[in-house]
N, C-alpha and C positions, 0 to 999 in steps of 0.2 A: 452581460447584465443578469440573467437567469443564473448561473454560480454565481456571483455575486449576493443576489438576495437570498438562495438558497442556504448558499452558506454562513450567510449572517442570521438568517432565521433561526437554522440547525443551532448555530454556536450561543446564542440567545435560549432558544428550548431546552437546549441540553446544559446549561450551566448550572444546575440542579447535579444532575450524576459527574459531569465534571468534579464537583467538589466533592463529590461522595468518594469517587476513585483514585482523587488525588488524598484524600486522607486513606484510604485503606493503602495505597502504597508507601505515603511515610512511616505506616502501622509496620508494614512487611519488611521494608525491608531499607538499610541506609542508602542516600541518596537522593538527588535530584527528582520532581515529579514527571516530567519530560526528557524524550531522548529525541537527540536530530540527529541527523545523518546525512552524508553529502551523496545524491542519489541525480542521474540524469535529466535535467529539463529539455524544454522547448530548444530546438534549434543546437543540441549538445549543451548547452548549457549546463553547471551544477549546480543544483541548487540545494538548500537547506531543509529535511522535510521535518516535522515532526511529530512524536507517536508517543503515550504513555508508555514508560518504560516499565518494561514486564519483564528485566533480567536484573540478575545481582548487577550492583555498579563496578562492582570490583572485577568480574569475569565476562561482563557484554564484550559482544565488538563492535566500536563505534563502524570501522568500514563496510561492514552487512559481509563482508565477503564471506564470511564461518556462517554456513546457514545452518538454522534449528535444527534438532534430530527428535524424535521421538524419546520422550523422558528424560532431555537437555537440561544438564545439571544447574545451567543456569540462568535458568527461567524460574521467578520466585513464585510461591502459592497463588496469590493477585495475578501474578503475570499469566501464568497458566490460564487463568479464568476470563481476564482479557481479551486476550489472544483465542480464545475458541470461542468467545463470541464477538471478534474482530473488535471490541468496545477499543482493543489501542492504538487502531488506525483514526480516530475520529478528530482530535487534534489536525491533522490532515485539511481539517473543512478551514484552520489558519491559513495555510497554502494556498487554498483555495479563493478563500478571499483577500489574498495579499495578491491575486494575478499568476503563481507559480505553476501553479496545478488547476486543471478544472473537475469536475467532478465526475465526468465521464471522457475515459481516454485511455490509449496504453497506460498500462499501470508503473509508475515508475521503479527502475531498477539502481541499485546500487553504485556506484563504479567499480569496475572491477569484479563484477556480480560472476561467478562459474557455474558450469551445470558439469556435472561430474568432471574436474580440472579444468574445464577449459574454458575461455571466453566467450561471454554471449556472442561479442560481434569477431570473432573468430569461427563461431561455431555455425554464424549464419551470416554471410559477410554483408548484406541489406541490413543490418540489425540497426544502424543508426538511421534509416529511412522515417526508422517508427519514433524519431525525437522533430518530426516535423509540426508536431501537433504538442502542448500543453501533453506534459502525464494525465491522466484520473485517476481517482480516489478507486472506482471499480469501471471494467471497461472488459472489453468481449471475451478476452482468453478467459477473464475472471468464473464470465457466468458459463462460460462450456467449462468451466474444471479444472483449467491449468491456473493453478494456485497453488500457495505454499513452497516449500524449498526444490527444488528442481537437481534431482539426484543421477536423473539421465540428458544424454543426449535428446533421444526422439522429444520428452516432454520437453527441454527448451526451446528447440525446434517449432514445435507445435502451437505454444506460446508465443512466441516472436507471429510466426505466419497467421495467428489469428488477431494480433495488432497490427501485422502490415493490411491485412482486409480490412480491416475500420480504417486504415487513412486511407485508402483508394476508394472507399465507399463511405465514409460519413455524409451524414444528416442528423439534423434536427430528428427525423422518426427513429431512426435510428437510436442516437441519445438515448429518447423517451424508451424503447421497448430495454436497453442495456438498464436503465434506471430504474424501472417498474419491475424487471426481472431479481436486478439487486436487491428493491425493497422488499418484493415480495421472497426471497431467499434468504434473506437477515433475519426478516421477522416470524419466517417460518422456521429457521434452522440453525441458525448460526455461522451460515457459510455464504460466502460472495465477495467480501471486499479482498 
């Protein structure tokens, strides 16, 4: 119930810069306003996520597997600016209230997602433990740091065992401090989700 309202609140107050960022991206660049992606649910599940899309249409990868690099040819001006201040995960809060995703949880990953060649759940064989639970929007590995493209082992590692901690220890207070930590991070920096 709480994502639920949450989410419907969000997607209601924000439907102001929604529109703003859906017109500066038909501005930038051709193509659809939104990008989905078939990305891990609940129970293995795939499911559909979606995010403004912040890459040319013509050189994205819908599979997530090609993760971003530092000055990624094909990430457009908009996209750039999205993405550093996570504005193109927010769509996401759809997921959220369609039941997909809740807003605090492991953070969903790709199928097929690699950290330097190799499989997440190769690389940590509990790796599907952490599809026990709904993904989140942001969730624990997020607020200690492990975010963005995962270019080694140790940091996918690190990643995964700080989701498997929130499913052996979830709560309610829990949530609340992962939640409070995000807002207070977004709207201090730009960084969290």
């Amino acid at each position: 119930m709480f994502d639920i309202l949450v989410s419907f609140g969000a997607l209601v107050a924000l439907s102001p810069l929604f529109l703003v960022i859906a017109v500066m991206i038909k501005r930038d660049s051709p193509g659809p306003v939104f990008f989905s992606q078939v990305r891990w649910g609940r129970g293995g599940k795939k499911i559909n996520i979606y995010k403004f899309r912040s890459m040319r249409n013509d050189l994205g990868d819908k599979s997530g597997v090609q993760q971003t690099v530092e000055n990624d040819p094909r990430v457009t001006r908009i996209g750039n600016f999205i993405r550093r201040t996570n504005i193109d995960e927010l769509p996401q809060l759809i997921n959220v209230l369609k039941g997909d995703m809740s807003l605090i949880g492991p953070r969903c990953h790709a199928v097929g997602m690699l950290a330097n060649g190799m499989l997440f759940e190769e690389l940590v064989p509990e790796y599907h433990q952490r599809h026990v639970m709904r993904p989140g929007l942001s969730g624990l590995a997020q607020i200690r740091g492990w975010r963005g493209p995962t270019t080694r082992r140790g940091e996918a590692r690190a990643r995964v065992m700080c989701d498997l901690y929130y499913v052996s220890n979830y709560s309610l207070l829990l949530d609340m401090k992962i939640l409070w930590s995000t807002l207070r991070s977004e709207i201090g920096r730009g960084t969290g989700f």
